[in-house]
N, C-alpha and C positions, 0 to 999 in steps of 0.2 A: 504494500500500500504506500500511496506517495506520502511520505511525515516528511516532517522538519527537515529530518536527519538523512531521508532518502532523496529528498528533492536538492538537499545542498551538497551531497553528494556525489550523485548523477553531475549535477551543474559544475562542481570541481573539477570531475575525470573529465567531461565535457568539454570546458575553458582549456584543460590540459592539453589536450587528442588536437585540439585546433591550434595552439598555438603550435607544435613540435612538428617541425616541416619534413622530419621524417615520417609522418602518417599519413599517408594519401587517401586514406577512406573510413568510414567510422563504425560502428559494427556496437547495436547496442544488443545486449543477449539477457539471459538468467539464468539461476538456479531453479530448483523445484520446479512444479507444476503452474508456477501462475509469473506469466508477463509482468503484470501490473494492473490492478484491480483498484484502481481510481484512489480519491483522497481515504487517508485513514480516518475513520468513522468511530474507529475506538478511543481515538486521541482529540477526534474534534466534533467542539460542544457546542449549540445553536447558541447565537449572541456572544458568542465571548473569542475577540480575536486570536488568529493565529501566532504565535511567536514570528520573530523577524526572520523570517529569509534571506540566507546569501543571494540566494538563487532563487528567482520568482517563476513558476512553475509555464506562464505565460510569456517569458522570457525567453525559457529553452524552447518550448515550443517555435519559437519566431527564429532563433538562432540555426536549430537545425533546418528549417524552411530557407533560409538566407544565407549560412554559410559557405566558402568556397568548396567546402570538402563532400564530398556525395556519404550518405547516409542512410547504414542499412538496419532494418532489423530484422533479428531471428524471433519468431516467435511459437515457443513449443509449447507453450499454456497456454490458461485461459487468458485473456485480455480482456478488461472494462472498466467502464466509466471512461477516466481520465486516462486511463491505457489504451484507449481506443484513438485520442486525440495523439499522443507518444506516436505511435503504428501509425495514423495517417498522416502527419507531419513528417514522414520519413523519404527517402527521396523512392528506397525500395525496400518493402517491408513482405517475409516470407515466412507462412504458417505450416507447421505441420498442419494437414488434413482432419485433425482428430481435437485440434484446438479450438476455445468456442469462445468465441466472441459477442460481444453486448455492449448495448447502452442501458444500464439498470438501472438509469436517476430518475425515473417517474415513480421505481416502484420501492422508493424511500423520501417522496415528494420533492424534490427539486426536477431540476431541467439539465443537458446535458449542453449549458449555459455556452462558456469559453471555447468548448473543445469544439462548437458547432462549425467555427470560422475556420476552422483544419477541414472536418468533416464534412458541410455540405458542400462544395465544391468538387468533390470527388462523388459526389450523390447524386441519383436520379430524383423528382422530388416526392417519385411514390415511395421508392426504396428508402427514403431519407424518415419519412411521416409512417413507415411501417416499422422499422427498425428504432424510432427515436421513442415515437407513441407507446408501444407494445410491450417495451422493456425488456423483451424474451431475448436471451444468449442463443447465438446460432452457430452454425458449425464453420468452422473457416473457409469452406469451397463457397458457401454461400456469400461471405464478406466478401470474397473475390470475386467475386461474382456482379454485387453492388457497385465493386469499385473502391472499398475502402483499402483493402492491401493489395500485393501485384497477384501473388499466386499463394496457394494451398497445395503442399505437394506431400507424397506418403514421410510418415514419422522417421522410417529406414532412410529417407533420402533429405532430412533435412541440413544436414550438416554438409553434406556434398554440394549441395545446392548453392547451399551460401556461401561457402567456399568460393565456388565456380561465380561464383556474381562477385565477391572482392575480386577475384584475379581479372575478370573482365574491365573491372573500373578503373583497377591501375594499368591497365596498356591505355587507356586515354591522359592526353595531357594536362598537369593541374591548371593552365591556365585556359585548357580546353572547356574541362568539366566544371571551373565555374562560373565561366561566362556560359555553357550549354544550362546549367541551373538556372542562371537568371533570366535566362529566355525565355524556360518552362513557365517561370513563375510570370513573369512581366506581360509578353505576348497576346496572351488570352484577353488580357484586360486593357491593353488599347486600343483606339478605334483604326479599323484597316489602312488608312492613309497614314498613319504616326508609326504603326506597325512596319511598314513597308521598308520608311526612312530611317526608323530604328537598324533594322536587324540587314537593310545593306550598309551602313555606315558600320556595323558590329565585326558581318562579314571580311569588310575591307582592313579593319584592324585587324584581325585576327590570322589572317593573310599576310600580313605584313611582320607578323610578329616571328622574332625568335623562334620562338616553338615550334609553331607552322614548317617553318625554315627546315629544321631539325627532323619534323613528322615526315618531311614531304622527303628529303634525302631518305630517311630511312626506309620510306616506301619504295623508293626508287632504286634502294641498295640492295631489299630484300632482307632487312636485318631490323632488328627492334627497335624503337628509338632509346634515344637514352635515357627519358626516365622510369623505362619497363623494367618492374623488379627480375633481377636473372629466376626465379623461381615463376614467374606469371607467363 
């Protein structure tokens, strides 16, 4: 459950994984059977504020959406509430088949408030009013299915999986993958003409860039570029 102590935590390794430019990708995982099963409920009482946070829980959220570095998670438990916001916020988020996912906040009166601005954008808006209303946990092919996580694949094969999706991300360039991030993000939400002028002006930089430079030799060499880990 997300407390005090798991949210400034998460947000420490977090701030860490981004600043060390030896990390090219970010990989949030866990122990036991449960992802993350929204705010602690044992630790928090109606009316009476929260203690201060390093790390403000709608912070990380926006951070992993924004950062340069691509952003995966494993998920072999259950996920809710607030754990559903975590997994959609992710750039690619991967379930075992057998994990079951929810939004349970109607069915302890509140709403599934903060985490809705991660969430319904990846929503259809029936899937969104069946799954928000209903409060019922469902099985991870179905979340994929909505559109909240990429894939649901067998429990046997989750670890391969995600494996095989870090080593994919680091053969792309970091100044590739996070200008490709901000385009995900930006794009959708400008209107076609600012769109157009945007992402040929992006193009043209990024062409012009070092890296590019580097990408396109190594294509033409037949060899990896250089910042492909020798293992990927």
């Amino acid at each position: 459950a997300l407390s005090v102590e798991i949210v400034n935590g998460v947000g420490d390794h977090f701030e860490a994984a981004l600043a060390d430019p030896r990390v090219r990708a970010i990989l949030f995982t866990h122990v036991g059977n449960t992802f993350c099963a929204g705010a602690d409920l044992r630790a928090a009482q109606p009316g009476v504020p929260q203690p201060t946070l390093r790390h403000n829980f709608v912070e990380i959220l926006e951070k992993i959406m924004t950062c340069d570095k691509p952003v995966v998670g494993r998920l072999a438990g259950h996920v809710t509430a607030g754990g559903v916001g975590l997994a959609a916020a992710m750039d690619i988020s991967i379930a075992a088949d057998d994990a079951i996912i929810g939004f349970t906040e109607v069915r302890i009166g509140v709403a599934p408030a903060v985490i809705s601005v991660v969430c319904l954008p990846k929503l259809r808006r029936a899937d969104a009013s069946e799954l928000f209303l209903e409060g019922e946990r469902v099985p991870a092919p179905r979340a994929a299915a909505a559109g909240l996580i990429n894939r649901a694949v067998p429990r046997s094969e989750l670890d391969d999986e995600v494996s095989q999706t870090l080593r994919r991300l680091v053969r792309g360039g970091p100044n590739a993958l996070a200008n490709t991030k901000q385009l995900v993000a930006r794009v959708p939400q400008m209107p076609r003409e600012e769109a157009w002028e945007w992402t040929a002006e992006l193009s043209q930089r990024l062409f012009q860039s070092d890296e590019a430079a580097e990408g396109i030799a190594a294509f033409r060499e037949r060899r990896d570029a250089s910042w492909v880990p020798p293992e990927s």
